[in-house]
C-alpha positions as CSV (number, residue, x, y, z in Angstrom):
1,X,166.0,-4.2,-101.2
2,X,166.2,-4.5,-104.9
3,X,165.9,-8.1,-105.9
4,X,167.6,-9.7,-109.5
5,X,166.4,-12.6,-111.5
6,X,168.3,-14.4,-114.0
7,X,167.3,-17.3,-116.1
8,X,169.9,-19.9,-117.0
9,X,170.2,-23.5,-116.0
10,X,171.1,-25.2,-113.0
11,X,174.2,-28.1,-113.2
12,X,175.2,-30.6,-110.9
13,X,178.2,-32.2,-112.3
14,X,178.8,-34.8,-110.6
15,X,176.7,-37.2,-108.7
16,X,177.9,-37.1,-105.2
17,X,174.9,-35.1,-103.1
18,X,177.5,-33.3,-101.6
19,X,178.5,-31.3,-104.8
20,X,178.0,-27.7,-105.2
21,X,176.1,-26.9,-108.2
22,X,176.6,-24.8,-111.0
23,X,174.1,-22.2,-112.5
24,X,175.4,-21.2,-115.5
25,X,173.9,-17.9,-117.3
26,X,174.8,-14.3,-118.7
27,X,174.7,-10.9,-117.8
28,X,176.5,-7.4,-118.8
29,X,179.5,-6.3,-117.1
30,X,178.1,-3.0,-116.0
31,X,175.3,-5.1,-114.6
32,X,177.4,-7.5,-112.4
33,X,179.6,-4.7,-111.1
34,X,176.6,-3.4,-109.1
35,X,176.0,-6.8,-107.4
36,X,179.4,-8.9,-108.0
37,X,182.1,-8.2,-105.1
38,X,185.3,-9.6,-103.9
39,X,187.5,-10.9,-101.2
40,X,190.7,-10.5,-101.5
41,X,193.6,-12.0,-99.3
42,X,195.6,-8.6,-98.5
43,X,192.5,-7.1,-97.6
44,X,189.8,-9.5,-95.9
45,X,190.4,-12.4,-93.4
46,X,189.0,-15.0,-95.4
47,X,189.6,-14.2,-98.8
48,X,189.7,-16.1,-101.5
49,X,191.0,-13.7,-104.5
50,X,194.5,-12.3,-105.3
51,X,195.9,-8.8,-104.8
52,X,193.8,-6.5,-108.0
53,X,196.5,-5.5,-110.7
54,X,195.3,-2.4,-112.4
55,X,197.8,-3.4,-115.1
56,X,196.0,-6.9,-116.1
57,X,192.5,-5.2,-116.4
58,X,193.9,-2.5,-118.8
59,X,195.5,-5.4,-120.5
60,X,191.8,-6.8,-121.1
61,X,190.4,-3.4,-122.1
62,X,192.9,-3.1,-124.6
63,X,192.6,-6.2,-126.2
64,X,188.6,-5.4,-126.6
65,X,189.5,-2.0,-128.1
66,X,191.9,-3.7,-130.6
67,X,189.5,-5.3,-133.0
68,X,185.5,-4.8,-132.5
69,X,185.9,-8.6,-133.2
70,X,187.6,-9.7,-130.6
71,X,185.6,-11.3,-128.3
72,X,186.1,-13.2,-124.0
73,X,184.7,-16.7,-124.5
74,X,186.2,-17.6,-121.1
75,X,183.4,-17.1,-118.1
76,X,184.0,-15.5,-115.2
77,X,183.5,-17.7,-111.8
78,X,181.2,-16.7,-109.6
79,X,180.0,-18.1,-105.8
80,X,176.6,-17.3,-103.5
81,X,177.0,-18.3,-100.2
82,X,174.5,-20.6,-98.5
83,X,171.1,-19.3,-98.2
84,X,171.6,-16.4,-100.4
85,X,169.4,-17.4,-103.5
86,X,166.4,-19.8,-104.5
87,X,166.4,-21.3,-107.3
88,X,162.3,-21.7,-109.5
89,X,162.6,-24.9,-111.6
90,X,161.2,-24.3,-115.0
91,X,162.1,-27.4,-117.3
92,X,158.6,-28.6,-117.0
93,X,157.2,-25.5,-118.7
94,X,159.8,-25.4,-121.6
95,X,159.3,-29.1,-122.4
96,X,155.4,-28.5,-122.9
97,X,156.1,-25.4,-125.5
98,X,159.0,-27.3,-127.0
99,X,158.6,-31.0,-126.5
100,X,160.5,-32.5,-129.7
101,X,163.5,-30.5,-128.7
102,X,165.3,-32.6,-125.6
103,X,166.2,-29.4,-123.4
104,X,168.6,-31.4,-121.0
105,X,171.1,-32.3,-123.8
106,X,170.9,-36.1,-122.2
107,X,171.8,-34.5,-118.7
108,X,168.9,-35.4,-117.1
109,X,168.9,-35.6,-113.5
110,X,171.5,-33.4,-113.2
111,X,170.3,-30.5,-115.0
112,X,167.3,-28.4,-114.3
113,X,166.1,-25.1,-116.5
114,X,165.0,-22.5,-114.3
115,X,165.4,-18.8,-112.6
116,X,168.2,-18.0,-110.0
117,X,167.0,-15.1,-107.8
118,X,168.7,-13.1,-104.8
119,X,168.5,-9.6,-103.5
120,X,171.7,-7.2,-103.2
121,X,172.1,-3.5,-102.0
122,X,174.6,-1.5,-104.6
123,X,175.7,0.2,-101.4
124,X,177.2,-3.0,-99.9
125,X,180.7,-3.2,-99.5
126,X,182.1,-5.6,-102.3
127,X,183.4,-8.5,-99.8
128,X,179.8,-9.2,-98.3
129,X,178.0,-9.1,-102.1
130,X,175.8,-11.8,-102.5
131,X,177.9,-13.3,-105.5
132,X,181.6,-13.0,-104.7
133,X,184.2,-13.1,-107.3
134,X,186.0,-16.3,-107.3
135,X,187.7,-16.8,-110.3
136,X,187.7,-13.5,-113.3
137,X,188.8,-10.2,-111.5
138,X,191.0,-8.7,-114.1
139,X,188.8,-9.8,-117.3
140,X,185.6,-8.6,-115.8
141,X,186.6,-5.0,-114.6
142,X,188.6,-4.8,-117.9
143,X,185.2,-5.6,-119.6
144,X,183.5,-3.4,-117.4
145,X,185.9,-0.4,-118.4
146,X,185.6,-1.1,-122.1
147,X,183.3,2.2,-122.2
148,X,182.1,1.6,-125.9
149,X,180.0,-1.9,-125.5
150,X,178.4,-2.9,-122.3
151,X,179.1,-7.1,-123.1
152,X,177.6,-9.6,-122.3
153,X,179.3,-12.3,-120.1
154,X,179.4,-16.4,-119.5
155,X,179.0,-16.8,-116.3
156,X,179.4,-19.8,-114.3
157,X,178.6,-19.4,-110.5
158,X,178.9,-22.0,-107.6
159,X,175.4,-22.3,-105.8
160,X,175.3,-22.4,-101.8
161,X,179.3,-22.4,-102.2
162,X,181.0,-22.5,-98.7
163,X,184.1,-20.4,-98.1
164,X,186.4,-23.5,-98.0
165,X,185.1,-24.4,-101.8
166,X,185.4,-21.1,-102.9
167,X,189.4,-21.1,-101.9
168,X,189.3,-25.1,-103.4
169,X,188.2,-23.9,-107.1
170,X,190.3,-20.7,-107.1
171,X,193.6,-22.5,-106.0
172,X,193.0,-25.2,-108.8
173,X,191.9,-23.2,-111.5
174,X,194.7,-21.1,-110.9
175,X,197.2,-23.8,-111.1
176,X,196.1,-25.6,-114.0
177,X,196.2,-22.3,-115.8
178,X,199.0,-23.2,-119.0
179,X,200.0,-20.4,-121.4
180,X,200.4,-22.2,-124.8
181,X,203.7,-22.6,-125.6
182,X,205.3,-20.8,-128.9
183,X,206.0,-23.4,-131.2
184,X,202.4,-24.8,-130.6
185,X,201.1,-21.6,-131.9
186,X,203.3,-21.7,-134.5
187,X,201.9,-25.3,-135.3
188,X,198.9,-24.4,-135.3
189,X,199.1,-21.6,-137.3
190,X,201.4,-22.9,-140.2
191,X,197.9,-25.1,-140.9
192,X,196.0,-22.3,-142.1
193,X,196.0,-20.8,-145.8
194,X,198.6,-17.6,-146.5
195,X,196.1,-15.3,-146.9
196,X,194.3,-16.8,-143.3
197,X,197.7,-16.7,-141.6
198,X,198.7,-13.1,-141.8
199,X,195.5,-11.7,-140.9
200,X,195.5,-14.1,-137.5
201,X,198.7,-13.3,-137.1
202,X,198.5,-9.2,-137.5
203,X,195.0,-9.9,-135.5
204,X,197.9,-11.7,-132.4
205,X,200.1,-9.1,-132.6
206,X,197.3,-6.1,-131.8
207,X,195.8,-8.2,-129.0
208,X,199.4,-8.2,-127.6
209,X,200.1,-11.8,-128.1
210,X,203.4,-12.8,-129.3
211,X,203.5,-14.0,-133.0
212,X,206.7,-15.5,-134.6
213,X,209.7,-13.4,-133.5
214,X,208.0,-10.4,-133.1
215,X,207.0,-8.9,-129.7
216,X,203.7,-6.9,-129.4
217,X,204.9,-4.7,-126.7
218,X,207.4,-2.7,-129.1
219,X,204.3,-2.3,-131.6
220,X,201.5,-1.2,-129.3
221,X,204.7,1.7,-127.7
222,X,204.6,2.5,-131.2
223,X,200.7,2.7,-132.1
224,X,198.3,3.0,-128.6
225,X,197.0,6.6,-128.1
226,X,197.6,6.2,-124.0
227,X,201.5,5.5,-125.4
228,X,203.9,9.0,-124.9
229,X,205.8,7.6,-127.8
230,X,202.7,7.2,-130.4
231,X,204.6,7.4,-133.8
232,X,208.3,7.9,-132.8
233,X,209.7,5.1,-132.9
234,X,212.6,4.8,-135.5
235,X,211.6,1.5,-137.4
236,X,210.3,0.5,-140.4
237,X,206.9,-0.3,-138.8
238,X,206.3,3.1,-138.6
239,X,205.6,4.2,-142.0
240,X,203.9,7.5,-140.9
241,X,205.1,8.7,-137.9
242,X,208.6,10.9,-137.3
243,X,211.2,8.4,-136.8
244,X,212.9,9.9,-133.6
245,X,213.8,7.7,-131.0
246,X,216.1,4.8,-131.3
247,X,214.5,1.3,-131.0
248,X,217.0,-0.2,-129.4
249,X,217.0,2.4,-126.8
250,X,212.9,1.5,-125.6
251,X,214.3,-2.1,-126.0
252,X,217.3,-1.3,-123.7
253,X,214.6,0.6,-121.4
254,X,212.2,-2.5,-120.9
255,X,215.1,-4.8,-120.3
256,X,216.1,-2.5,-117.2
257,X,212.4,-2.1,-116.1
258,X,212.5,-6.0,-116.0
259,X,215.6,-6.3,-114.5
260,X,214.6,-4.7,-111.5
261,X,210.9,-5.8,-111.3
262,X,211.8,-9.5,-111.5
263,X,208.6,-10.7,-111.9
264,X,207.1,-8.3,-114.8
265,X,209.7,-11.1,-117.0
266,X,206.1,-13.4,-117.8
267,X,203.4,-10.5,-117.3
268,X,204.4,-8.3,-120.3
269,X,201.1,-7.0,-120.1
270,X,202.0,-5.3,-116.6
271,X,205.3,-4.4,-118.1
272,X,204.3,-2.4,-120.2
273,X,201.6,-0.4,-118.5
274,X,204.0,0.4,-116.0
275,X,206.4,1.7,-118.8
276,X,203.8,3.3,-120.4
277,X,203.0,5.4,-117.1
278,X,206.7,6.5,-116.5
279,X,207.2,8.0,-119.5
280,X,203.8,9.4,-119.7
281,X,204.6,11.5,-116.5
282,X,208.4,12.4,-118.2
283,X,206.3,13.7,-121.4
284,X,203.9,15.7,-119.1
285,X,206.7,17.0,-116.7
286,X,209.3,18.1,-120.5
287,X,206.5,19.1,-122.6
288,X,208.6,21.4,-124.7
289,X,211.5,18.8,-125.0
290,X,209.2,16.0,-126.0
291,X,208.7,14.9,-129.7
292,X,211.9,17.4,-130.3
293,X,215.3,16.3,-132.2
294,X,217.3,17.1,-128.8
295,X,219.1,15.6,-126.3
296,X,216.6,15.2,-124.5
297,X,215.1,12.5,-127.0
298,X,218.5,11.0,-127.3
299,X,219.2,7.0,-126.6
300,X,221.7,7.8,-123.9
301,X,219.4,10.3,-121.6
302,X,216.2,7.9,-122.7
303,X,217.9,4.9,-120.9
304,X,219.8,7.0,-118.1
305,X,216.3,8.7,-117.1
306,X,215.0,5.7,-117.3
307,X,216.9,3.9,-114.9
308,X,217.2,6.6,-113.0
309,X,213.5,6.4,-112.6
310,X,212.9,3.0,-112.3
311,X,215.6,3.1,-109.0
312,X,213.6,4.9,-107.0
313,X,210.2,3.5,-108.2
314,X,211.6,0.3,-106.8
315,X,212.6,1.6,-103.5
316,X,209.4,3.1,-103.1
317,X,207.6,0.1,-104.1
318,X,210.1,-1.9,-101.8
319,X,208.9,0.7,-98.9
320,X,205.2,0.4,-99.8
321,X,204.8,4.0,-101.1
322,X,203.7,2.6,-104.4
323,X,201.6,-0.3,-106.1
324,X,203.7,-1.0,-109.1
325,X,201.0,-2.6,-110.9
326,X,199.2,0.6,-110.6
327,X,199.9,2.6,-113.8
328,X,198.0,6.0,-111.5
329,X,200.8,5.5,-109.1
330,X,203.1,4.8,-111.1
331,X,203.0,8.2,-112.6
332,X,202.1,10.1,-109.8
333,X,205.2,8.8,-108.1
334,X,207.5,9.5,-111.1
335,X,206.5,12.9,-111.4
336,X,207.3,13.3,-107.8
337,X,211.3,11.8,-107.9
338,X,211.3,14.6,-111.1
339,X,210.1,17.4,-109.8
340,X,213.6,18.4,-108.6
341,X,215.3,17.8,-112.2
342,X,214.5,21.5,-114.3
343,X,214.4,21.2,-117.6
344,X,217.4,23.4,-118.6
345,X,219.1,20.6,-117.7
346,X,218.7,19.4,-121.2
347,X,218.4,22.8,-122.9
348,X,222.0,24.1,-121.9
349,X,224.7,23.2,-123.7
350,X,227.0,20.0,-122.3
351,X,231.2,20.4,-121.8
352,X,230.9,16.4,-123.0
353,X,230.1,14.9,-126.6
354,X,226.3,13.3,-126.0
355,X,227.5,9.3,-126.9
356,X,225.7,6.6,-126.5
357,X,227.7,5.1,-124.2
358,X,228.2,3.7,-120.5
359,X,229.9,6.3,-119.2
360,X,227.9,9.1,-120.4
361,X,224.4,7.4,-119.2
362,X,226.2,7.0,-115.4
363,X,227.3,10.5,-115.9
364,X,223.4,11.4,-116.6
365,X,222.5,9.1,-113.9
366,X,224.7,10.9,-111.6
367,X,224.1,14.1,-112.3
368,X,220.1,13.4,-111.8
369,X,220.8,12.7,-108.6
370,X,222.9,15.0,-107.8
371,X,219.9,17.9,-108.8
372,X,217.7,16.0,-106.8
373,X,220.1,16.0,-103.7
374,X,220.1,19.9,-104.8
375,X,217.1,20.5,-104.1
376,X,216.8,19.0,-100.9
377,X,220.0,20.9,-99.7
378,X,218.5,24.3,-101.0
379,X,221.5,24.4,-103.3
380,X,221.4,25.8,-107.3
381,X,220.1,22.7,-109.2
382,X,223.7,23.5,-111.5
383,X,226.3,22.9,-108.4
384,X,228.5,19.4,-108.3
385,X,226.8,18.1,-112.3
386,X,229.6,16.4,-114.6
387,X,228.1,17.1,-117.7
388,X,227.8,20.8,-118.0
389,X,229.8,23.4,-115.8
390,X,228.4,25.0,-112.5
391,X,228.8,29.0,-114.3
């Protein structure tokens, strides 16, 4: 059985015998992956780690592939179980090749220099790893799928951690967690120079953190390559793109998506990878009406489709078809409730004037589903619409 050895330094922060130390060290993410595992509650009796949201690593991957700069100071928690390392002491040594330097930073009796060692199979199952996950999931698989830099990571990892403490320091980490609120950023911003406080603020804005008034998630729809909407949007922002699709209709779309997914309101980063995957599967399913001055691309059928879409995305969720925070199912499933909708739906002429209004966006609603109640009936996909006759 392969063995790994990491040198770092072993912590014991407070003085009570009966605390669980730290060993504090670093390793790449594609390293941990093959001997790092989880428990999480839905899954394992026992575990100590929330649901995985596909949608929160992506979040981290995108913010590494924003600026090469941009870097994860935050470590990732980590926990071996009782009697699954040992631990080689090796202050002694480092003092004799380095004795005017004081190695223990005044910590002495508490903190020992040394090697961490402990054997793993890459073909164990992730919950019975020898270092489980405890506190990190999203940032260290969004690291890991950052294909350009295998990174280096802080790692801080709970030595001969019992179950019980491994639960302890993910509930309170968890809960002390506060997101900093607005006007402090503005406060701390408004400190810096002019010249200092644009470039941190463009540099907020394209790791998808709120700056000012301005929301990130309308800029990276507008910019990121995985976006179906990549230069479209009809701003001033976009200086080179083709100014096609009203703003206020993605605007109108989000508020929808929200609406119905309550608690996407304070993850925007799950918000928009979930709109990102619906209208990635409506771009692949109308190729030849996408990126087109049609109807198709018109605010009124945008936000109609769109909440026609979302509807049944949360009844399947609601019937556990579907993990909404799964972008891959997301689009899978979309494609799916579209299937039945043709596209000469949008490429025959209408008997009604194409407004952006309530009426004509239930009337798209409604005819949606009547197509899809078409199909199930065996019927022609025409029969029963409002806006366009039957002949």
């Amino acid at each position: 059985m392969p063995t790994k050895r990491f040198f770092g330094y072993m912590l014991r922060q407070r003085l009570d015998d009966q605390t669980i130390p730290f060993f504090v060290f670093q390793a790449r993410s594609q390293d941990i992956q093959s001997w790092a595992g989880i428990r999480r509650v839905p899954d394992i009796q026992g575990g100590t780690q929330r649901a995985f949201r596909e949608t929160r690593a992506r979040a981290i991957t995108r913010f590494l592939g924003a600026e090469s700069i941009n870097t994860i100071p935050n470590s990732v928690l980590l926990a071996f179980e009782p009697g699954t390392t040992s631990f080689t002491p090796l202050t002694d040594h480092l003092e004799g090749c380095v004795s005017e330097i004081d190695l223990l930073n005044g910590c002495e009796g508490q903190m020992e220099w040394g090697v961490l060692e402990f054997e793993f199979n890459e073909n164990t199952p992730e919950h019975q790893r020898p270092a489980l996950i405890v506190d990190g999931q999203h940032r260290l698989n969004g690291m890991y799928e950052f294909e350009e830099e295998n990174i280096p990571v802080v790692i801080v990892s709970l030595v001969d951690s019992p179950l019980k403490e491994q639960a302890f320091q993910f509930i309170v980490v968890n809960n002390k967690v506060v997101r900093v609120p607005t006007e402090s950023a503005k406060s701390i911003i408004a400190d810096l120079d002019t010249e200092d406080e644009d470039e941190l603020g463009e540099r907020l804005l394209k790791a998808g953190i709120k700056y000012k008034d301005v929301s990130p998630i309308l800029r990276d729809i507008n910019d990121l390559e995985s976006s179906p909407f990549k230069d479209l949007l009809d701003w001033s922002y976009n200086r080179e793109g083709v100014r096609l699709v009203n703003l206020t209709a993605i605007e109108q779309a989000l508020r929808y998506l929200r609406g119905l997914f309550t608690f996407l309101e304070d993850d925007e980063d799950s918000l928009l990878e979930v709109f990102l995957g619906i209208w990635r599967a409506i771009k692949e399913q109308y190729p030849s009406l996408w990126g087109e001055d049609n109807k198709f691309m018109r605010k009124v059928n945008i936000n109609g489709t769109n909440e026609f879409v979302v509807d049944r995305l949360k009844m399947a969720w609601e019937f556990g078809l579907i993990d909404i925070f799964d972008p891959t199912q997301v689009e899978q499933q979309t494609q799916r409730v579209l299937d039945s909708i043709p596209s000469q739906f949008w490429e025959v002429d209408w008997g009604i004037p194409i407004q952006d209004n309530a009426n004509v966006r239930t009337m798209i609603k409604n005819d949606l589903t009547q197509m899809a109640e078409n199909r199930k009936l065996r019927r022609r996909w025409q029969d029963d619409l409002q806006v366009i006759s039957s002949d």
